[in-house]
C-alpha positions in Angstrom: 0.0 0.0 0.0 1.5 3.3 -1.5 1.6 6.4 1.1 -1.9 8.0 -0.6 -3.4 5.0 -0.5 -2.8 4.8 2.7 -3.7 8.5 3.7 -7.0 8.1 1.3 -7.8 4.6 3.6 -7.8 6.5 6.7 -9.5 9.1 6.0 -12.7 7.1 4.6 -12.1 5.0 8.1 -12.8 8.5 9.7 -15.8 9.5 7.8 -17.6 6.4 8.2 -16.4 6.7 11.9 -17.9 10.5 11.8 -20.9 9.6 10.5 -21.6 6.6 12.9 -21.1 8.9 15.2 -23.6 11.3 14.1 -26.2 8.8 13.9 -25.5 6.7 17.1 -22.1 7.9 19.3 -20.0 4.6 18.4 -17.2 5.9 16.5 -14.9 3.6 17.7 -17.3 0.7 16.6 -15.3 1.7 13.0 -11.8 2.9 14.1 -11.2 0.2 16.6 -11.7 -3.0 14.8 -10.2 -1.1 11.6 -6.9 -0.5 13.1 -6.9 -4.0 14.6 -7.1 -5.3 11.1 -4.5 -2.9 9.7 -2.4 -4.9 12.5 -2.3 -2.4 15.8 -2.0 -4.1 19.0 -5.1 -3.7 21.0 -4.4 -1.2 23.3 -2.7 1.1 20.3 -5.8 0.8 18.5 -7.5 1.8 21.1 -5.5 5.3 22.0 -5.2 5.7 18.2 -9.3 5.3 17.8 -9.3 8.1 20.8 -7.1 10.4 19.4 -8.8 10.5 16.0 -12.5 11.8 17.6 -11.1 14.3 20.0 -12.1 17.7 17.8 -15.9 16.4 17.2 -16.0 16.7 20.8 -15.4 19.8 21.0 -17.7 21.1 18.2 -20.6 19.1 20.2 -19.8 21.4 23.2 -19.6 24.4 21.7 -23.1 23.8 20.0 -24.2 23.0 23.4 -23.9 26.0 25.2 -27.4 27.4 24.9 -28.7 24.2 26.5 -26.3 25.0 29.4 -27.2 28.2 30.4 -28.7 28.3 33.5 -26.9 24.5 34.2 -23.7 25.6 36.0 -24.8 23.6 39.0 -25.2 20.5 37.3 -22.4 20.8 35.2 -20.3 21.7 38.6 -21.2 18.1 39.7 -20.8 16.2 37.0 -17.8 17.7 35.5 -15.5 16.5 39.0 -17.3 13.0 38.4 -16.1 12.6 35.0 -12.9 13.6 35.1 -11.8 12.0 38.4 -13.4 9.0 36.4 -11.7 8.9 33.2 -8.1 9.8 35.2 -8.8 6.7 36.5 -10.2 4.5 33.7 -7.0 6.1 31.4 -4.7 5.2 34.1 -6.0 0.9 34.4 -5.7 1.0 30.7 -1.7 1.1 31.1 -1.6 -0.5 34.4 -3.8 -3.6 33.8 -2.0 -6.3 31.7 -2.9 -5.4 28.2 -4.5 -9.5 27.8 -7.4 -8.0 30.4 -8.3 -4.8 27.7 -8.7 -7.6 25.1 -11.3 -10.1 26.1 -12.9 -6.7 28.2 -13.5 -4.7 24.9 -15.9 -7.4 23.4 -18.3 -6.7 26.6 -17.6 -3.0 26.2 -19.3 -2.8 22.4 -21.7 -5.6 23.7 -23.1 -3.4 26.2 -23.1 -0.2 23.4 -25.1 -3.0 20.9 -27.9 -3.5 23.6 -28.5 0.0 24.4 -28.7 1.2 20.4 -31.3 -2.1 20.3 -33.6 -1.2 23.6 -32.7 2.6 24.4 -34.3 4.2 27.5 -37.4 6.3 25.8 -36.3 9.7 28.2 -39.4 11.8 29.3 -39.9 15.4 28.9 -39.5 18.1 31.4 -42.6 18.4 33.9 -42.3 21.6 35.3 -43.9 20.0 38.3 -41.5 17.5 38.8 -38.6 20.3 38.1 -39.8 22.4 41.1 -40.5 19.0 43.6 -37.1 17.2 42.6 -34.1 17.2 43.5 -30.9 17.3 41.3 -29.8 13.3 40.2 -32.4 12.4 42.9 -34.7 13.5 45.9 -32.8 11.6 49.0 -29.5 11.9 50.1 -28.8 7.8 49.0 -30.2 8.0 46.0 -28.3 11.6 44.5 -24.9 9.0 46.2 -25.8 6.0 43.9 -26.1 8.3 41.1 -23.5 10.3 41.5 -21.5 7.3 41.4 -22.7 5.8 38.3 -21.8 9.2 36.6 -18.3 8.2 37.3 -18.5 4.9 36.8 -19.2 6.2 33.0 -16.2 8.3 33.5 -14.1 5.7 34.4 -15.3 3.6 31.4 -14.7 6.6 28.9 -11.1 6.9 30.0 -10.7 3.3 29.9 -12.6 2.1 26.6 -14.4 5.2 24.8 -16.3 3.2 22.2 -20.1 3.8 23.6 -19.8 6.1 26.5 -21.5 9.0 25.3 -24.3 6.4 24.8 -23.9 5.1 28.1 -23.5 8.7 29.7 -26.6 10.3 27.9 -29.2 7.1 28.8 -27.9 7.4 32.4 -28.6 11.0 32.4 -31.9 10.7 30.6 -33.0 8.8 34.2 -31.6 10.0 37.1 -31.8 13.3 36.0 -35.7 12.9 33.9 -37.1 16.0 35.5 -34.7 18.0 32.7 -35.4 17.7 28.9 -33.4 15.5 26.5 -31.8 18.2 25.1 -30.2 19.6 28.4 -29.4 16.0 29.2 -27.6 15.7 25.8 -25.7 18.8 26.6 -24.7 17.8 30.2 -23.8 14.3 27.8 -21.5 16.5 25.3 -19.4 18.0 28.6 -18.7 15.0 30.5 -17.7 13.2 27.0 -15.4 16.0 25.9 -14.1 16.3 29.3 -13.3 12.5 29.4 -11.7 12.3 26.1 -9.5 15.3 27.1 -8.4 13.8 30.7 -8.1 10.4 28.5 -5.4 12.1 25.7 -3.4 13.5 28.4 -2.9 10.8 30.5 -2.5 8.6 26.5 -0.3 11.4 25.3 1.8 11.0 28.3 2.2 6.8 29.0 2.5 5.7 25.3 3.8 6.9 21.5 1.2 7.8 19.8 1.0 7.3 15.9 0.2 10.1 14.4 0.4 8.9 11.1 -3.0 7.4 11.7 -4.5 9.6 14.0 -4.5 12.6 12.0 -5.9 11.4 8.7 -8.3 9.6 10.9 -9.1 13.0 12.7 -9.7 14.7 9.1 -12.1 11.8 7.9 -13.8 12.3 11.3 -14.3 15.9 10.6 -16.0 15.3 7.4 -18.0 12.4 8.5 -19.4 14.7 11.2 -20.6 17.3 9.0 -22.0 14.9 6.5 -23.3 12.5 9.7 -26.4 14.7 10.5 -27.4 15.5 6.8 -27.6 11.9 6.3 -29.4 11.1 9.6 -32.2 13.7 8.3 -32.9 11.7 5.4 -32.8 8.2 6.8 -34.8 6.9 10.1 -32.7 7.8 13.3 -34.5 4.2 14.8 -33.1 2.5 11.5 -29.8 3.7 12.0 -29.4 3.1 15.9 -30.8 -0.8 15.1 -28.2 -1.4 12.1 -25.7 0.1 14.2 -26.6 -2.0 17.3 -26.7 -5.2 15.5 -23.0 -4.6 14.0 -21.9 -3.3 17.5 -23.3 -7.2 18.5 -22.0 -8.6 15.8 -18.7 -7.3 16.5 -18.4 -8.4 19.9 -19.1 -11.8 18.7 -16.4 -11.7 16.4 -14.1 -10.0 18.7 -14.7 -12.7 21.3 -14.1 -16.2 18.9 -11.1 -14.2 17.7 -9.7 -13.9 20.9 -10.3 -17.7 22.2 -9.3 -19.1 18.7 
């Protein structure tokens, strides 16, 4: 394979990776088994994949910010979460032996597949239940629990990103169903951005990273997430999310007999 052949390979990679995205927030179902073909070990693939998705991030966020006004609170508690999360999820990736990422990754998309197949329906704002609740839950217990599932998620981004923001938004769409979905996706777009920062630090600093990939990768990505949402508008989001979630199954099938064969 020729250097533009290469460079062109990537950067399709990354579109369909952007576009994924757009429709269902599994990039990394694309990048991560893509670079494991192209022969990266696991772990690589997986820092590479993170790299690659980092800037989308940020344009999520920044269209987020009318959402967020008049969120600070929130965003005060589950910004901390997150980020103490993902430190920590970043940090196992390198200190667990890399065997353990392998045979865990096949549970991680699994778990992505089954939420695209049977999402959480979230419920509108009720302005009564706004003024009677409490934020991520009305007793002291309950606002704990949640509080530590939120960086649960974090510590799952930082470790394995493919289906966090997923994971983060349906998690957000119950404990915290006295806000609409669209605040809940915004709260969503933070703690993701904020988790794949923390996560390319910590990557940035513990292993080489190969830029070579990541950035025509990153470029695809761009593209693939301006062109994600025009084709979402024309094609069923339902229809997307199920032939997204039966690949992400699919996948971890594949994933797993590869790894005991």
């Amino acid at each position: 394979m020729t250097g533009v052949e290469f460079i062109l390979l990537m950067i399709s990679i990354g579109i369909l990776a952007g576009i994924i995205s757009a429709a269902a927030g599994l990039a990394s179902l694309v990048t991560y088994p893509s670079l494991l073909a192209m022969g990266l070990p696991p772990v690589t693939a997986n820092v590479t994949s993170a790299f690659s998705t980092i800037a989308s991030g940020y344009s999520s966020l920044f269209a987020s910010t009318k959402e967020l006004q008049g969120h600070q609170k929130q965003v005060k508690i589950v910004l901390p979460l997150v980020l103490v999360g993902s430190v920590l999820g970043a940090w196992l990736l390198f200190a667990l032996p890399g065997s353990w990422f392998k045979y865990l990754v096949p549970i991680c998309i699994g778990i992505g597949g089954v939420i695209l197949l049977f999402p959480h329906q979230p419920k509108q704002a009720q302005a009564t239940m706004s003024a009677n609740s409490r934020m991520f839950g009305k007793s002291l217990v309950q606002r704990g629990f949640n509080m530590l599932w939120i960086f649960l998620i974090g510590v799952y981004a930082g470790y394995f990103n493919a289906g966090a923001g997923v994971l983060c938004l349906t998690l957000l769409s119950i404990i915290n169903r006295q806000e609409s979905f669209a605040i809940n996706n915004a709260l969503k777009n933070v703690a993701m951005t904020a988790t794949n920062t923390t996560a390319w630090i910590v990557f940035a600093l513990e292993t080489p990273i190969r830029w070579h990939y990541v950035l025509p990768l990153m470029i695809g990505n761009i593209i693939g997430g301006i062109l994600g949402p025009i084709i979402v508008r024309h094609l069923p989001g339902r229809l997307m999310q199920i032939l997204v979630g039966i690949g992400a199954l699919i996948l971890a099938v594949s994933l797993t007999i590869r790894n005991f064969s």
